[in-house]
C-alpha positions as CSV (number, residue, x, y, z in Angstrom):
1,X,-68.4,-34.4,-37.3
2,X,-69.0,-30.6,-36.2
3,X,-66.9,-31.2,-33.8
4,X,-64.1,-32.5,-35.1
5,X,-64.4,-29.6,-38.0
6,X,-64.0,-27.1,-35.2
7,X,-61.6,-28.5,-33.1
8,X,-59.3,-29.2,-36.3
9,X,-60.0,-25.2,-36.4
10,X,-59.1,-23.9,-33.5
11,X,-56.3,-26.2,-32.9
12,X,-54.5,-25.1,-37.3
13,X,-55.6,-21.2,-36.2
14,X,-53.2,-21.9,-32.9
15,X,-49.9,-23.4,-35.1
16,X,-50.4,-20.8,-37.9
17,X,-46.5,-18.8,-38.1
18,X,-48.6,-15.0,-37.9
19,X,-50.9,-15.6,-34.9
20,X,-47.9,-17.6,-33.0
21,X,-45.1,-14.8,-34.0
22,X,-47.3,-11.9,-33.2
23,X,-47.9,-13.8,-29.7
24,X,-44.6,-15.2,-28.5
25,X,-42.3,-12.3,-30.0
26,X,-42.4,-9.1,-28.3
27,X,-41.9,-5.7,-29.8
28,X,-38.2,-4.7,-29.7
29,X,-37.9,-1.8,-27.7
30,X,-34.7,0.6,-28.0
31,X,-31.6,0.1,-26.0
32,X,-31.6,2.9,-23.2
33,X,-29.0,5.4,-24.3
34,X,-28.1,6.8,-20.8
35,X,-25.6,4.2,-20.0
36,X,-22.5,4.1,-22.0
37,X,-20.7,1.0,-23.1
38,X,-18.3,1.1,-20.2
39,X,-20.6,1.6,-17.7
40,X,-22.1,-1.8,-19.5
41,X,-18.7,-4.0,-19.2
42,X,-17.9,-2.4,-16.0
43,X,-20.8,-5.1,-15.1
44,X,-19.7,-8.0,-17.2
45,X,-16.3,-7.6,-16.3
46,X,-16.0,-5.7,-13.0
47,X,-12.2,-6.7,-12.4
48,X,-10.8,-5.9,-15.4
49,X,-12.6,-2.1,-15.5
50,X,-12.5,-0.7,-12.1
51,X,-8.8,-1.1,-11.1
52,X,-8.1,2.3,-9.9
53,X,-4.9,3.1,-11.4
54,X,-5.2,6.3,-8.5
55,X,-4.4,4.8,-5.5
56,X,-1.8,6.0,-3.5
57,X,0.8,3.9,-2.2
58,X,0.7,3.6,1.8
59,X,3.4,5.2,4.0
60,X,4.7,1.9,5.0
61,X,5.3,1.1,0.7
62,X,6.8,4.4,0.3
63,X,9.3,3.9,3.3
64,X,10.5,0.9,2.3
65,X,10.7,2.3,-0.9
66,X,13.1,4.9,0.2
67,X,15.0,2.8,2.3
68,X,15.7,0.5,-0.9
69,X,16.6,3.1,-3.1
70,X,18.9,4.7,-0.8
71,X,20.5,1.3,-0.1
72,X,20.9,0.4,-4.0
73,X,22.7,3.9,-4.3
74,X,25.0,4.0,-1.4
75,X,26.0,0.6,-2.1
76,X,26.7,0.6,-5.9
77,X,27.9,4.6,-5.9
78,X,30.2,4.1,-2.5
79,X,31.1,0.7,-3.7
80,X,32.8,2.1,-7.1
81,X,34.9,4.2,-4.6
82,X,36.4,0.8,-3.1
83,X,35.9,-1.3,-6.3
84,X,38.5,2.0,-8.0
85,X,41.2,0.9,-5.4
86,X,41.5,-2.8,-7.1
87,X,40.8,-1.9,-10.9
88,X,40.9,1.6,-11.3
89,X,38.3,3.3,-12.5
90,X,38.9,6.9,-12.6
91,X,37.4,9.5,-11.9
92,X,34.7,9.6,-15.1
93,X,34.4,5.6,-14.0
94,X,33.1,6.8,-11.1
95,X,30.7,9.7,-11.7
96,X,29.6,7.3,-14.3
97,X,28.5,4.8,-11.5
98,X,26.7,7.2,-9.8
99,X,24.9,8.6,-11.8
100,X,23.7,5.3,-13.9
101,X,22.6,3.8,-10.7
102,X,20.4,7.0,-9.3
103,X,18.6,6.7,-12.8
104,X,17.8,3.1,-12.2
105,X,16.6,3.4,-8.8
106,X,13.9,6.3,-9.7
107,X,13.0,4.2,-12.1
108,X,12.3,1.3,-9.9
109,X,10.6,3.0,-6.9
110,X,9.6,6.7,-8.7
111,X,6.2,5.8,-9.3
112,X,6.0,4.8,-5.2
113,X,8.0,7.1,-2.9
114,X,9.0,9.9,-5.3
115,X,12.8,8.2,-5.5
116,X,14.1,11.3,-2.9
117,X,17.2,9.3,-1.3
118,X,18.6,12.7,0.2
119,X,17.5,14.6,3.3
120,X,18.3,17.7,1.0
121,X,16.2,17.0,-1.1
122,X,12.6,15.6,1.3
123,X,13.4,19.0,3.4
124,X,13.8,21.5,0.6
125,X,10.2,20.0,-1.2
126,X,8.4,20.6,2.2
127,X,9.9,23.9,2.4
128,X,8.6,24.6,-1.0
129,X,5.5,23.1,-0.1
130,X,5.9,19.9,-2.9
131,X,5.7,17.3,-0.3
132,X,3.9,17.1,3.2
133,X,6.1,17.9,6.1
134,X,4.3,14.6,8.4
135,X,6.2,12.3,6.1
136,X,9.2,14.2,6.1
137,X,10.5,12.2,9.4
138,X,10.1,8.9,8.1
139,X,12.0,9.8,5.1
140,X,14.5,11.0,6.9
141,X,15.0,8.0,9.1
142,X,14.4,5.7,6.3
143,X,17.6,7.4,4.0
144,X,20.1,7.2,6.7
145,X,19.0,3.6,7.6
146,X,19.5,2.6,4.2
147,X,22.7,4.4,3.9
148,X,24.4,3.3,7.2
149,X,22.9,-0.5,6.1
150,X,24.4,-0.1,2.6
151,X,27.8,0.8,4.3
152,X,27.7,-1.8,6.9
153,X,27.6,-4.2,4.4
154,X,30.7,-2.9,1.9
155,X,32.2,-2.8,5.3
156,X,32.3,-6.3,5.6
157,X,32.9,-7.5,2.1
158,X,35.6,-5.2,1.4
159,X,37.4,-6.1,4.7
160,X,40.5,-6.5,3.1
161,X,40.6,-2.4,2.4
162,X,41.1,-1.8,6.4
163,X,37.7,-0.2,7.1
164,X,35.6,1.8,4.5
165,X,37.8,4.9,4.8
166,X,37.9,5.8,1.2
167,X,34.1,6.0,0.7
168,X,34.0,8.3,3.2
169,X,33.5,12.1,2.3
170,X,36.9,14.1,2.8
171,X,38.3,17.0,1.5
172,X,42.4,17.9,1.3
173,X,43.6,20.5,3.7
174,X,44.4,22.9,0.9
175,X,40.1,23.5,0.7
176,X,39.2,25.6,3.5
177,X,36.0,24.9,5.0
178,X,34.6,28.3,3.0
179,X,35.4,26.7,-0.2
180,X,34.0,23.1,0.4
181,X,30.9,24.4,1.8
182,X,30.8,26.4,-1.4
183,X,31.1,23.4,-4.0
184,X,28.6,21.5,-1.6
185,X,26.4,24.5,-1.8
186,X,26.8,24.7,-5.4
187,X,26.6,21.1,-7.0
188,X,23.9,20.5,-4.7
189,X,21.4,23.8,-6.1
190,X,22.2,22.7,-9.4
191,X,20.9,19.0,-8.2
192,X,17.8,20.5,-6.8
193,X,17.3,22.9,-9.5
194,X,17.1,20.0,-12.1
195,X,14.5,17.8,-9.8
196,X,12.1,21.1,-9.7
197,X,12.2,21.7,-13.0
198,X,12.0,18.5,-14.3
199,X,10.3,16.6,-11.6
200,X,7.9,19.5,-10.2
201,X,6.9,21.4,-12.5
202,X,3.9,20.2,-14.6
203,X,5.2,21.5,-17.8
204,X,8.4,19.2,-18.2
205,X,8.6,16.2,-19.6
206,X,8.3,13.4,-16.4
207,X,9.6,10.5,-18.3
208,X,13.1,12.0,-18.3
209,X,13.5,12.7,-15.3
210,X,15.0,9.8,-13.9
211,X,17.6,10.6,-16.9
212,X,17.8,13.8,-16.3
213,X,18.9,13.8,-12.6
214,X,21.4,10.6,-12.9
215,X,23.1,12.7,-15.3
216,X,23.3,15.6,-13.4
217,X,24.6,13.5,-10.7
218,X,27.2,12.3,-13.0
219,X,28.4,15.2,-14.1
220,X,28.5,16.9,-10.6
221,X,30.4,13.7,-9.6
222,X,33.2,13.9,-12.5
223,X,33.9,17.6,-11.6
224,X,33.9,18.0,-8.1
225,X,34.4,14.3,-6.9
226,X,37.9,15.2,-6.4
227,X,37.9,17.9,-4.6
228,X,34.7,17.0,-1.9
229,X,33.9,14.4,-2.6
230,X,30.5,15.5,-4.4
231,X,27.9,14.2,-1.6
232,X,25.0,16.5,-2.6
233,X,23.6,13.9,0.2
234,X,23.5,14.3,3.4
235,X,22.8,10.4,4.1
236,X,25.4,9.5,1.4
237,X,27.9,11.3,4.2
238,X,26.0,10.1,7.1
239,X,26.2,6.3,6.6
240,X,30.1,6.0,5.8
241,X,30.8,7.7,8.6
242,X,29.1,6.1,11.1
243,X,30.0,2.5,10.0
244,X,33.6,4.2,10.0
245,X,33.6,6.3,12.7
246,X,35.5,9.3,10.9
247,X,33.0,12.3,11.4
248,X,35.7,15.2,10.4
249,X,33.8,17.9,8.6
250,X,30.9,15.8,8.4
251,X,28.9,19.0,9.5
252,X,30.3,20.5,6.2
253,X,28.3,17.9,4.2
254,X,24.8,18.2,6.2
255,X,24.8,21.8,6.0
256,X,25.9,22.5,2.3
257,X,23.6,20.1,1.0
258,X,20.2,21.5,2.4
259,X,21.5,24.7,2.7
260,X,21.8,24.4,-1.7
261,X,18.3,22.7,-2.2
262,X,16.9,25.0,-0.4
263,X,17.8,27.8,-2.3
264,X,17.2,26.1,-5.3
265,X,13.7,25.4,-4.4
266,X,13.3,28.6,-3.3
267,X,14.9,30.2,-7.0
268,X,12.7,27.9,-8.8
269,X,9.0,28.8,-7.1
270,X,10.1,32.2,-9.3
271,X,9.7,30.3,-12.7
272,X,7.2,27.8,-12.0
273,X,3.6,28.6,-13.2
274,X,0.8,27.2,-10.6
275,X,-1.2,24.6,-11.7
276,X,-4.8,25.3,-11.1
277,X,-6.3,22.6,-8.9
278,X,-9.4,20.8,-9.7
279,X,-11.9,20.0,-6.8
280,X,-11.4,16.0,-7.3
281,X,-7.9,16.2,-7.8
282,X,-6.0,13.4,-5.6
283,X,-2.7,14.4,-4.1
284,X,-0.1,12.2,-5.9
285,X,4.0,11.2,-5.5
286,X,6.1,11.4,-9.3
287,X,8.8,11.2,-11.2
288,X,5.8,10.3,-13.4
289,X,3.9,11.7,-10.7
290,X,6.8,12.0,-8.4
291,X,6.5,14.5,-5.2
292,X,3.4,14.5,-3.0
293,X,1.2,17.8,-2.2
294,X,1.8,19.6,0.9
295,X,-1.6,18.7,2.1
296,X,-1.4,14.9,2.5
């Protein structure tokens, strides 16, 4: 009997609630404070925290980039020239064209290649020291491949227009060579002026940019469209003429053009403030984050 009394014991004194919750529940200890809630989820849900919203896009992206964007605007802008000799679309029709479909096409490929589309333009930022001189080659090839493609094909499609003549930069005999190299020169620094102040300089506003520079295109376009022609781009000269094979004055239009960014660039490193760097910054291409640093 004894023995059953103590073993009824010892087994109650095992299921009472105190003795079994001081034994099977542990003291709650403090969360460590050292790790923040991110750093938590970036365990629980790796992929959805560490995309790295830094990464550069690779040289081959940012080719093909500019060889698409130069394509979409020597197509649409040079194909308004041919479209005006069906429906008219005057001059304003025209500039309009232009300078609607530059703003879509920085828009599109900004944010990969830095939406250039002019050999003015790639050379006068590595001059200033805005964009790395070992890319400035590919650009280049990349603008006037996409121009002469875009020009190839309006060449066949508007076959009925005998050649692609009218797309084709010209001025009248009454310009001198003087005078068109001076409305080159001119539209063109007011062009480049615009991209380094809005595009460059880390005080503007980058979300207007690609609206900024379409109109300035536009306007450009509408004023001095019918006297030049209003390339401001070397490639937008380069590619007509080649699928054409009329290369009169064509010199006028690859030397006005940089010659004018280049002094732009040059005019604007007067008003820009530098930027100072910071040790981890990463070089970067923008129109929200459009141009690359010299030392890529």
């Amino acid at each position: 009997m004894a023995d059953m009394t103590s073993i009824s014991e010892d087994f109650s004194s095992k299921l009472s609630p105190t003795k079994h919750s001081i034994e099977e529940e542990p003291p709650k200890r403090p969360l460590p404070t050292k790790y923040s809630a991110i750093e938590v989820a970036k365990v629980i849900h790796p992929r959805e925290l560490c995309m790295n919203n830094d990464v550069l896009p690779s040289t081959m992206q940012m080719a093909v980039a500019e060889l698409v964007g130069t394509f979409f605007l020597i197509f649409i802008g040079c194909a308004s020239a041919l479209v005006n000799k069906i429906q008219p679309l005057t001059t304003v029709g025209i500039g309009l064209v232009w300078g609607l479909v530059l703003m879509a096409a920085i828009y599109a490929v900004g944010h990969i290649s830095g939406a250039h589309f002019n050999p003015a333009v790639t050379l006068a930022l590595a001059a200033g020291r805005k964009f790395s001189w070992k890319l400035v080659p590919m650009y280049l090839v990349s603008q006037l491949l996409g121009a002469t493609l875009a020009s190839l094909i309006l060449r066949a499609l508007f076959h009925a227009q005998h050649n692609i003549e009218v797309a084709v930069t010209q001025y009248k005999d009454s310009t001198s060579d003087l005078e068109a190299i001076a409305w080159e020169f001119i539209i063109t620094f007011i062009l480049m002026f615009v991209i380094c102040a809005i595009a460059t300089d880390d005080r503007a506003s980058k979300g207007v940019a690609g609206a900024a520079i379409g109109a300035t295109v536009m306007f450009n376009a509408i004023v001095v469209g019918p006297i030049t022609g209003a390339s401001m781009n070397p490639a937008r000269s380069v590619g007509p003429a080649v699928v054409s094979g009329l290369y009169k004055n064509l010199w006028v239009y690859i030397v006005a053009p940089i010659l004018g960014a280049m002094a732009a660039t040059l005019v604007y490193s007067i008003l820009r403030v530098p930027k100072p760097e910071k040790p981890d910054e990463s070089t970067k291409s923008t129109y929200n984050d459009l141009y690359v640093n010299s030392e890529v």
